[in-house]
KOLTIDO-498202 format. One record per residue (C-alpha): residue number from 1; residue in one letter; x, y, z. Coordinates in steps of 0.5 Angstrom, whole numbers, plus 2048, in hexadecimal, padded with zeros to 3 digits. Layout:
<atoms>
<atom k="NUM" r="A" X="X" Y="Y" Z="Z"/>
...
</atoms>
This chain:
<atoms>
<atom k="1" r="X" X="800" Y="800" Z="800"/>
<atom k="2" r="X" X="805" Y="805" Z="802"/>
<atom k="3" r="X" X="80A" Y="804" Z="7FC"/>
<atom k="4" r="X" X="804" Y="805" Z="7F6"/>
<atom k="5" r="X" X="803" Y="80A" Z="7FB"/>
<atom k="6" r="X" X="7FC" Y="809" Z="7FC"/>
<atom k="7" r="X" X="7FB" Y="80C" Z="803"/>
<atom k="8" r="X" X="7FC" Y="813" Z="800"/>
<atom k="9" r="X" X="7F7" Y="811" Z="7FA"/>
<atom k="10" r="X" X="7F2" Y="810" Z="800"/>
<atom k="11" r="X" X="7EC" Y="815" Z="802"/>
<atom k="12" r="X" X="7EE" Y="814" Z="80A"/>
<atom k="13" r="X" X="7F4" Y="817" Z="80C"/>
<atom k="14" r="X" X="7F9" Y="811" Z="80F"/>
<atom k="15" r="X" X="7FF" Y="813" Z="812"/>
<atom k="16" r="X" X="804" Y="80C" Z="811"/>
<atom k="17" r="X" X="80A" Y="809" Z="816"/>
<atom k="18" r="X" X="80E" Y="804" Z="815"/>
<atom k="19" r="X" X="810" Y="7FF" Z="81B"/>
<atom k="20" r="X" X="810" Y="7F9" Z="81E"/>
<atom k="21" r="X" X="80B" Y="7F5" Z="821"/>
<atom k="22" r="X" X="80C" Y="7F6" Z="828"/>
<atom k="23" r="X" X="80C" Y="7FD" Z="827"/>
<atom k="24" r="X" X="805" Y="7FE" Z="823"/>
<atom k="25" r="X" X="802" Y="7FA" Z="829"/>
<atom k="26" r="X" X="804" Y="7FF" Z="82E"/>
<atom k="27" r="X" X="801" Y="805" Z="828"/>
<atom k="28" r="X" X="7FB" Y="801" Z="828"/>
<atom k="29" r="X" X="7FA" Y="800" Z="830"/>
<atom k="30" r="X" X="7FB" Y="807" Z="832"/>
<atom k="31" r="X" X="7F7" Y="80A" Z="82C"/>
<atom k="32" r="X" X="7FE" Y="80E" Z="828"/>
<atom k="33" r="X" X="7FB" Y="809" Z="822"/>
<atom k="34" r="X" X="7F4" Y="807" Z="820"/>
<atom k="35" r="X" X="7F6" Y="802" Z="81A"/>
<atom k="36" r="X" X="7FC" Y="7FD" Z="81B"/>
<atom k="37" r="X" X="7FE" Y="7F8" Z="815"/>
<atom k="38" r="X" X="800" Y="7F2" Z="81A"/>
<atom k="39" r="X" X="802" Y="7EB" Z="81B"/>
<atom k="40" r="X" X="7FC" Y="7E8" Z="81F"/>
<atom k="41" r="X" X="7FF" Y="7E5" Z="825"/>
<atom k="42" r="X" X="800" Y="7ED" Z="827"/>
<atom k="43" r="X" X="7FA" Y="7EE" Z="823"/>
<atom k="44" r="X" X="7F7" Y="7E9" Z="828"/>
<atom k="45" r="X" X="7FB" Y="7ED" Z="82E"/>
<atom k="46" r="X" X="7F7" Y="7F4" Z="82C"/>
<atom k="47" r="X" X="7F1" Y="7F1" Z="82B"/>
<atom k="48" r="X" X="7F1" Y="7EE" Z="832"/>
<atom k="49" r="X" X="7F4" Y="7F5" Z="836"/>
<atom k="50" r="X" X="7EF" Y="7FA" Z="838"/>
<atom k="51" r="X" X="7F0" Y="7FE" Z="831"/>
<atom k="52" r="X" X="7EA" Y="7FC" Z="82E"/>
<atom k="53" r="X" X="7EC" Y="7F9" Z="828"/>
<atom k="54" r="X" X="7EA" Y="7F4" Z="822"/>
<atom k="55" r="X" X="7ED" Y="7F1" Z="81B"/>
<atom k="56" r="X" X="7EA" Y="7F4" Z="815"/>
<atom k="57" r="X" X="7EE" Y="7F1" Z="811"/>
<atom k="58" r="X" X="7F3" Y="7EB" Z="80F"/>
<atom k="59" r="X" X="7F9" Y="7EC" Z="80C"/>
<atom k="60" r="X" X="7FD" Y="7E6" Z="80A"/>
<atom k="61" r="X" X="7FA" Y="7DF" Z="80C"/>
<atom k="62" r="X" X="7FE" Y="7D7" Z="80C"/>
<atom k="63" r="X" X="805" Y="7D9" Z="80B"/>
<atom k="64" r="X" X="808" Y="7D4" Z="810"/>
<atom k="65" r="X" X="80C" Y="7CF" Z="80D"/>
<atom k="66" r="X" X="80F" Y="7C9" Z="811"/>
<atom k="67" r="X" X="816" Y="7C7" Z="80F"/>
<atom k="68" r="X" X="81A" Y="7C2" Z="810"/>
<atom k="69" r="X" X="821" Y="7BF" Z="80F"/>
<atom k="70" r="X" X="821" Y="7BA" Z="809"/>
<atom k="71" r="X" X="823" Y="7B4" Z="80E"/>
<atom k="72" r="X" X="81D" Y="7B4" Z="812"/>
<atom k="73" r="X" X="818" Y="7B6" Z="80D"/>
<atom k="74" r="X" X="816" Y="7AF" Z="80B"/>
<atom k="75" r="X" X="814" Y="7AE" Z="813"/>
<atom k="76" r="X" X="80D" Y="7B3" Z="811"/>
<atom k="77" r="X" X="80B" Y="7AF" Z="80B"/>
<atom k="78" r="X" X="807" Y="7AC" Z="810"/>
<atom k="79" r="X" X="801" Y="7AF" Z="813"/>
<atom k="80" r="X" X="803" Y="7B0" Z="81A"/>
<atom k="81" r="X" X="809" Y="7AF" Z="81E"/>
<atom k="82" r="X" X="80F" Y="7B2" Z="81B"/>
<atom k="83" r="X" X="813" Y="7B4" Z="821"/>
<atom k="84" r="X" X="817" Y="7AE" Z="823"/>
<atom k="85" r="X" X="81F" Y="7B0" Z="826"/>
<atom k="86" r="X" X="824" Y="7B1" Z="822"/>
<atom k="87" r="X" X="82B" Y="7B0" Z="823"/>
<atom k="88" r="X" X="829" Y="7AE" Z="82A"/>
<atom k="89" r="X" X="825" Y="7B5" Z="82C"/>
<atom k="90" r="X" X="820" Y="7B7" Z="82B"/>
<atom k="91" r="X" X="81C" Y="7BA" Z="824"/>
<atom k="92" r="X" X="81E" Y="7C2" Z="823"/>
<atom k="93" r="X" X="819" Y="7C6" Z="821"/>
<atom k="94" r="X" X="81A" Y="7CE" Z="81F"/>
<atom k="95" r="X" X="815" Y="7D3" Z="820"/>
<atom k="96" r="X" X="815" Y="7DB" Z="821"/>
<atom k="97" r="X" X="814" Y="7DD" Z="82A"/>
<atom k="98" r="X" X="80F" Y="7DA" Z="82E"/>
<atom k="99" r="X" X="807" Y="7DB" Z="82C"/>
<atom k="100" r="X" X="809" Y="7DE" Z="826"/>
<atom k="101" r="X" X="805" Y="7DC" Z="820"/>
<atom k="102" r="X" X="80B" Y="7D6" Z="81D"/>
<atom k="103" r="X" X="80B" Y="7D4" Z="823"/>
<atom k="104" r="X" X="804" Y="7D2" Z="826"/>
<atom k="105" r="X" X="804" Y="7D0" Z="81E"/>
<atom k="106" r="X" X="80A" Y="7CA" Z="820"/>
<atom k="107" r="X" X="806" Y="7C9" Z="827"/>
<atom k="108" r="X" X="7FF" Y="7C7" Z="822"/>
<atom k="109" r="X" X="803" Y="7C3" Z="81D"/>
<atom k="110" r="X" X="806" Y="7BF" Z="822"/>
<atom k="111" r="X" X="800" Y="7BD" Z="827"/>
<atom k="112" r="X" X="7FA" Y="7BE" Z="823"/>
<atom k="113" r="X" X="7FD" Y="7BC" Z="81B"/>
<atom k="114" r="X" X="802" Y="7B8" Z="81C"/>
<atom k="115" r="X" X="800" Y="7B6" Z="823"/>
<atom k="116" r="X" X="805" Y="7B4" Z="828"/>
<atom k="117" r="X" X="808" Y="7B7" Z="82F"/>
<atom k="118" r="X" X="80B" Y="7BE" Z="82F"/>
<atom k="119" r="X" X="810" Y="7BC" Z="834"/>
<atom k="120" r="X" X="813" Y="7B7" Z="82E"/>
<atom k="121" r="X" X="815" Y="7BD" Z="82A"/>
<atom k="122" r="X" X="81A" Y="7C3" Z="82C"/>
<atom k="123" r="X" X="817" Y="7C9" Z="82A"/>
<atom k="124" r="X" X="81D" Y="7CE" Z="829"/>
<atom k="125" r="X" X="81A" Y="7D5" Z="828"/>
<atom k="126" r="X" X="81E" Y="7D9" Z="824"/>
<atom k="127" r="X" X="81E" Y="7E1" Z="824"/>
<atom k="128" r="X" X="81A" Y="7E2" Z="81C"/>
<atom k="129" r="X" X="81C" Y="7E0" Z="815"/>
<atom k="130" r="X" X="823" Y="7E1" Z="814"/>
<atom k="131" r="X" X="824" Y="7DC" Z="81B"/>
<atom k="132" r="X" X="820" Y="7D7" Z="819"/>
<atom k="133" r="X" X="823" Y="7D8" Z="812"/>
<atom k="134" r="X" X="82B" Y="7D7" Z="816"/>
<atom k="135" r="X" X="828" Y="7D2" Z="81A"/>
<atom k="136" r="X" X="826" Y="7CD" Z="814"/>
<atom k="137" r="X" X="82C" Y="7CE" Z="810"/>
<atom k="138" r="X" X="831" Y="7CD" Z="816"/>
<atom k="139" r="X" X="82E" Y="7C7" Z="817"/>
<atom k="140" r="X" X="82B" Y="7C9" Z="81E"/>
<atom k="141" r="X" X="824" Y="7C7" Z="81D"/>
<atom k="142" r="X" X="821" Y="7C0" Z="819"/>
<atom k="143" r="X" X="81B" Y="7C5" Z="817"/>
<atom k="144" r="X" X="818" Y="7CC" Z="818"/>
<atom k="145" r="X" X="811" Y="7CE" Z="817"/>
<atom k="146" r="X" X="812" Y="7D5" Z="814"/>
<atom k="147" r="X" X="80F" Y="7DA" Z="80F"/>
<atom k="148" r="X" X="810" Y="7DC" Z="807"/>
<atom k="149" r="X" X="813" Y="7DE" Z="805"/>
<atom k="150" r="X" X="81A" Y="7DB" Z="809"/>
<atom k="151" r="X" X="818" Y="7D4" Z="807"/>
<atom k="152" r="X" X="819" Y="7D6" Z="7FF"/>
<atom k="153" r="X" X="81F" Y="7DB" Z="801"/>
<atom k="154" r="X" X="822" Y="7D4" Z="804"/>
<atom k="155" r="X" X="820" Y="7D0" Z="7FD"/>
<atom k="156" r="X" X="823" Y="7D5" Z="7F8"/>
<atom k="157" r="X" X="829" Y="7D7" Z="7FC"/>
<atom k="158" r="X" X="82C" Y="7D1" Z="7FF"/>
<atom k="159" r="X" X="82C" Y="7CA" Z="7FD"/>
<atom k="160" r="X" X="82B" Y="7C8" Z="804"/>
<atom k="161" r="X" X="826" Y="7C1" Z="805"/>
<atom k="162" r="X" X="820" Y="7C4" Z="808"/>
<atom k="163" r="X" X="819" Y="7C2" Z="806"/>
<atom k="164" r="X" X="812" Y="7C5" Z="807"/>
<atom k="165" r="X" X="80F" Y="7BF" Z="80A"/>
<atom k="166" r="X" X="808" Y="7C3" Z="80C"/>
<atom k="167" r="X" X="804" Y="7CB" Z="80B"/>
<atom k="168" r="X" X="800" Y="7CD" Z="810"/>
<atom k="169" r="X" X="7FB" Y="7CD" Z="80C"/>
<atom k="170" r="X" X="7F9" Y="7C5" Z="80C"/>
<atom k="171" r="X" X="7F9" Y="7C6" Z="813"/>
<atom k="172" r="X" X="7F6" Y="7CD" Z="815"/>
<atom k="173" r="X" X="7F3" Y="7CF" Z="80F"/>
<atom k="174" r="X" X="7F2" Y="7D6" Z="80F"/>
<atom k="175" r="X" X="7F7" Y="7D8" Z="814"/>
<atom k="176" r="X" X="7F9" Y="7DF" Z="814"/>
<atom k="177" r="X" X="800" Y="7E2" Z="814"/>
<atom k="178" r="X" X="7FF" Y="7E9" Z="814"/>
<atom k="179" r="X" X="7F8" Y="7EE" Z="814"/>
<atom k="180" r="X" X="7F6" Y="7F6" Z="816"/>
<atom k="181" r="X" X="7F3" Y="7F7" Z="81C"/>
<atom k="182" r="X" X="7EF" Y="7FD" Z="81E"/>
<atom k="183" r="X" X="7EE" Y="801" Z="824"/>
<atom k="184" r="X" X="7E6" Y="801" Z="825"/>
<atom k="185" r="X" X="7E5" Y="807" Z="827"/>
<atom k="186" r="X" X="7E8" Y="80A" Z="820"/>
<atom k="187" r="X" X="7E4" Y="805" Z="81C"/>
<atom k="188" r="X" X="7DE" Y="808" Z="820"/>
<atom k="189" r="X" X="7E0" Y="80F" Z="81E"/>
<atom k="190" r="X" X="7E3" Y="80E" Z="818"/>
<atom k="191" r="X" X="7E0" Y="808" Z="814"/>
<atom k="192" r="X" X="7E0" Y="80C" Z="80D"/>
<atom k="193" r="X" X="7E8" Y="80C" Z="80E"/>
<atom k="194" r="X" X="7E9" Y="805" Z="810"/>
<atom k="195" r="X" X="7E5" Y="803" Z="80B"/>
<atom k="196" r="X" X="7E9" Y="806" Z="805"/>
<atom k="197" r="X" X="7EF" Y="803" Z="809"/>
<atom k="198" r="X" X="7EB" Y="7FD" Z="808"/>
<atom k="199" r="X" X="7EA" Y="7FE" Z="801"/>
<atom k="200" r="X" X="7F1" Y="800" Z="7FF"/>
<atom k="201" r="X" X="7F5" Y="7F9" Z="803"/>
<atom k="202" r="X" X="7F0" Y="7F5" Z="7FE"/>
<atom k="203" r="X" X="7F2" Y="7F9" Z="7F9"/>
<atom k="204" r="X" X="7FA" Y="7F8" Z="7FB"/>
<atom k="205" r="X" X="7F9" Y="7F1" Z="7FC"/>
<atom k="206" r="X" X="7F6" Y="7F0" Z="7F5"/>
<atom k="207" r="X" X="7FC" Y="7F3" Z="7F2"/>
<atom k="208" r="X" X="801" Y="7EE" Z="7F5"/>
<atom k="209" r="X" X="7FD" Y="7E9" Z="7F1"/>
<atom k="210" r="X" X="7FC" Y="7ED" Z="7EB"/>
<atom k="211" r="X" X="803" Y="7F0" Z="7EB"/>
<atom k="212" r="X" X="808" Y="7EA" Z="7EF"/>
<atom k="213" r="X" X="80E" Y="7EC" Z="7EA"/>
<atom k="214" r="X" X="80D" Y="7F4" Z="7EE"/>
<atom k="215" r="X" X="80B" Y="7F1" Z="7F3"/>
<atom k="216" r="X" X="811" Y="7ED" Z="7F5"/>
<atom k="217" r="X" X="816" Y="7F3" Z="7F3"/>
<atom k="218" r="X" X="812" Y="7F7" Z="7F9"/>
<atom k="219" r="X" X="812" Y="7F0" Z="7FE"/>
<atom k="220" r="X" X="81A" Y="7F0" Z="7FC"/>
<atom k="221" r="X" X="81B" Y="7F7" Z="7FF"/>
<atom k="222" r="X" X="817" Y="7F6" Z="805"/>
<atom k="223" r="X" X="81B" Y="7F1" Z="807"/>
<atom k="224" r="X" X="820" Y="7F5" Z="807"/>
<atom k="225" r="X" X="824" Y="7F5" Z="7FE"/>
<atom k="226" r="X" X="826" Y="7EF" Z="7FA"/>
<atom k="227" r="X" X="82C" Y="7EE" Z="800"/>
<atom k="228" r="X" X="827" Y="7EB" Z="804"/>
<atom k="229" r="X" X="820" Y="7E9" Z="7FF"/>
<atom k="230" r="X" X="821" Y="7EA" Z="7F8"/>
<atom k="231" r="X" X="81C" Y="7EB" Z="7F4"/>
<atom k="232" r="X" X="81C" Y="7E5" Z="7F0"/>
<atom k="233" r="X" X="81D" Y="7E1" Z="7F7"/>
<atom k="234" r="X" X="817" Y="7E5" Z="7F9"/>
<atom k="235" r="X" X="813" Y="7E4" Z="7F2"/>
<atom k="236" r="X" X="813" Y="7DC" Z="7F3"/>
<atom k="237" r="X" X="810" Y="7DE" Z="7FB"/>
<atom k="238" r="X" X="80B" Y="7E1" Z="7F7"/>
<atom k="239" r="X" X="809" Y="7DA" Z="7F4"/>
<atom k="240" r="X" X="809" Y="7D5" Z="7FA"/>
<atom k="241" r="X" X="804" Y="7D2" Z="7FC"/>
<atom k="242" r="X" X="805" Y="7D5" Z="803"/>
<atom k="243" r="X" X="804" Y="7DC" Z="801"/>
<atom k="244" r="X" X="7FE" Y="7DE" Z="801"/>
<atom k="245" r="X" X="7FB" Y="7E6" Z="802"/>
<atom k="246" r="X" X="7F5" Y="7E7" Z="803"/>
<atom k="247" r="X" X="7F0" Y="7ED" Z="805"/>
<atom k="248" r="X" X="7EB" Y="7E9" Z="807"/>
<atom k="249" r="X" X="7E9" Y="7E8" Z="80F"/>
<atom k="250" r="X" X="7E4" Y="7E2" Z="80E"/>
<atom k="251" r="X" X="7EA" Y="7DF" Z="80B"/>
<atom k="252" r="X" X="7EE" Y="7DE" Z="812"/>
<atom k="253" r="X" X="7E9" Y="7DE" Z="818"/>
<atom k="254" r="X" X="7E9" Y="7D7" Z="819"/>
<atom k="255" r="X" X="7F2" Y="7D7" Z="818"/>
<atom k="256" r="X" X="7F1" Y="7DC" Z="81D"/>
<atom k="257" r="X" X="7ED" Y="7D8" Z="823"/>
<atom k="258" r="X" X="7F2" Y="7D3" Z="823"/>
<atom k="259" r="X" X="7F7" Y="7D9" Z="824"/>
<atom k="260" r="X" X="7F3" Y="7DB" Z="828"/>
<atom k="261" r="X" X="7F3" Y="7D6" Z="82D"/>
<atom k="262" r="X" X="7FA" Y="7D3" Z="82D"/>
<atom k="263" r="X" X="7FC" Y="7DB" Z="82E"/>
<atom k="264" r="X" X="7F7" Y="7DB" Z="835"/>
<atom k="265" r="X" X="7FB" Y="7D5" Z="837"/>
<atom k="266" r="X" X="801" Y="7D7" Z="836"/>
<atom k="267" r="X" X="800" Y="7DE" Z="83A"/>
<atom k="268" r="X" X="801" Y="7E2" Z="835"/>
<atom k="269" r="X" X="7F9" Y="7E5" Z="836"/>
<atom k="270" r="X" X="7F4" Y="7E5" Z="83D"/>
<atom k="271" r="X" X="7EE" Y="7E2" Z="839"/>
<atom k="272" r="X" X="7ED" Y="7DD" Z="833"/>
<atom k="273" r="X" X="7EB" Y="7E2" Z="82F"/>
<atom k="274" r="X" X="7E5" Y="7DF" Z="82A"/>
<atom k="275" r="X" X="7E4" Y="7E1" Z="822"/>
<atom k="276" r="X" X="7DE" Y="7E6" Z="824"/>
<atom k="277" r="X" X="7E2" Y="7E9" Z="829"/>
<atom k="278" r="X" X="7E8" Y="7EA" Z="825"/>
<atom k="279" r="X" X="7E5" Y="7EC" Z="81E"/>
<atom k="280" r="X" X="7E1" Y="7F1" Z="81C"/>
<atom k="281" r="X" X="7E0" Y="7EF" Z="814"/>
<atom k="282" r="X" X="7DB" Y="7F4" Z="813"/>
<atom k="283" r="X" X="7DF" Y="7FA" Z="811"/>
<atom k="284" r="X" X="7E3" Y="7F5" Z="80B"/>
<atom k="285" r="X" X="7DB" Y="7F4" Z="808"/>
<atom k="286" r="X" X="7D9" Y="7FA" Z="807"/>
<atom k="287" r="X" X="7E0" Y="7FC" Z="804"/>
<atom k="288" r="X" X="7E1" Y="7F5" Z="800"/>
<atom k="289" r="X" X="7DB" Y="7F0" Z="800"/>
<atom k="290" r="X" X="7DB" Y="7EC" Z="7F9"/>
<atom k="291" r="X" X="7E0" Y="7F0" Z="7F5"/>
</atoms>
C-alpha cells in the first residue's frame, strides 16, 4: 500500500509509521494508533487488553512450512508418529519464542496432527527468520517450523538436504500469519476512513496477484535489498503454496480460534478469546463484500 503509494491516494487522511510488532502493541493499547497491521499473537494481545480492539481484516494467511533434514523425513511419510531419538537424543524442532505463531503451529503439529507427546521433542525456540535459518544450516536442529519465505530462500541459495514435510494449512486451515487490528472507539467515529482503508489492503492484496513480478521486487526491499532476499528468490516466494495473501477476515476466524486457545495456554493473553470477540467483520462487508 504505501510503496503504490495509495494511503496518499485516499480521501481519510493517514499518518503512517513503521515499527515492530511490540512496538505497535503499545501504540494500539495506549491509544497513540488507531490501525495497526500485525502478527496475530500481538493481535490477540490487544484485543485482550483494555484497548477495546478487533480485527478487521486478514492480511496473510497458511504461511508456515515445516522443514526437516532429509535424513528423518521419510519418518513422517507415515500418518503419526515421527519423533523418535535421533543420534540417542531427543528430535529438535525450531520455532520463533514461546507463543508466537511458529511455535504454537509445531505445538499443534505434534500433538494433534502428528499425535504424539510434546515431551518427545525438544523445542528450540530461536530468536526469527535469520535464527531459524542459521539453526538448520548448521545442523542445530532435525527441523523447524518456519514461514515464507525462509523455506524458499534455504532452497534457492543452499544446496542444503532439508525437505518441506507438511504446510500449516493441512492442519490449521486458514491459520493466519499477519492481519489489522483496529481501536473500536476509531472504528465507531471514523468508519468511512476505516472502511477506504479496508478498500484499499483489498486492492493491494489484488495487486500481488495480478502483478507477482513487482510485487516481489517490492517483498526484495522490505526485507532488506538483494543481499538479504533477492528478487528472483522472492518471485519464487511468491509462487509457493505457502504464500497466501489475502484481505478477506472470514478466511481465517477458524485458524484464529486454534491460535487463540493455545495463546491463552501459554500466557500470552488472560482470556480465551472466541471468533466473535475477537473480529468485527462488518467493516470488510461493507467496503468489500462480493467484489
Amino acid at each position: 500500500m504505501d510503496r503504490e503509494g495509495w494511503f496518499e491516494a485516499m480521501d481519510a487522511d493517514f499518518e503512517t509509521e513503521e515499527a515492530n510488532c511490540n512496538s505497535i502493541v503499545q501504540l494500539l493499547t495506549t491509544g497513540k494508533a488507531d490501525i495497526g497491521m500485525i502478527g496475530v499473537v500481538p493481535a490477540l494481545v490487544v484485543a485482550d487488553s483494555d484497548a477495546e480492539a478487533s480485527v478487521v481484516s486478514a492480511s496473510s494467511k497458511n504461511g508456515f512450512v515445516v522443514l526437516t533434514a532429509e535424513s528423518v523425513a521419510d519418518r513422517f511419510e507415515a500418518d503419526s508418529g515421527g519423533f523418535d531419538a535421533v543420534d540417542g537424543r531427543r528430535f529438535t524442532l525450531g520455532t520463533y519464542p514461546k507463543g508466537s505463531v511458529s511455535d504454537i503451529t509445531a505445538r499443534y503439529w505434534i500433538s494433534n496432527e502428528r499425535e504424539a507427546s510434546l515431551e518427545d521433542v525438544d523445542l528450540v525456540h530461536l530468536g526469527g527468520p535469520g535464527a531459524a535459518r542459521q539453526a538448520l544450516l548448521a545442523g542445530e536442529v532435525d527441523g523447524a517450523v518456519i514461514p515464507e519465505p525462509t523455506p524458499t530462500l534455504i532452497e534457492e541459495r543452499t544446496d542444503a538436504p532439508y525437505q518441506r514435510v507438511a504446510r500449516v494449512e493441512q492442519f490449521i486451515p486458514g491459520e493466519p500469519a499477519g492481519v489489522t487490528v483496529v481501536r473500536d472507539s476509531f472504528a465507531e467515529k471514523r468508519p468511512d476512513a476505516l472502511e477506504a482503508f479496508i478498500d484499499r489492503h483489498a486492492s493491494a492484496t489484488q495487486f500481488i496477484h495480478d502483478n507477482p513480478d513487482q510485487a516481489a521486487t517490492y517483498m526484495s526491499d522490505v526485507y532488506g535489498g538483494e543481499s538479504a532476499l533477492d528478487a528472483s528468490t522472492a518471485r519464487a516466494a511468491l509462487d509457493s503454496p505457502a504464500t497466501q495473501y489475502t484481505t478477506d477476515p472470514h478466511e481465517i476466524t477458524s485458524g484464529a480460534e486454534v491460535l487463540a486457545e493455545y495463546a491463552h495456554r501459554l500466557g500470552k493473553t488472560d482470556s480465551r478469546l472466541t471468533a466473535d470477540e475477537l473480529f468485527d467483520t462488518s467493516y470488510y462487508d461493507r467496503a468489500v463484500g462480493d467484489q
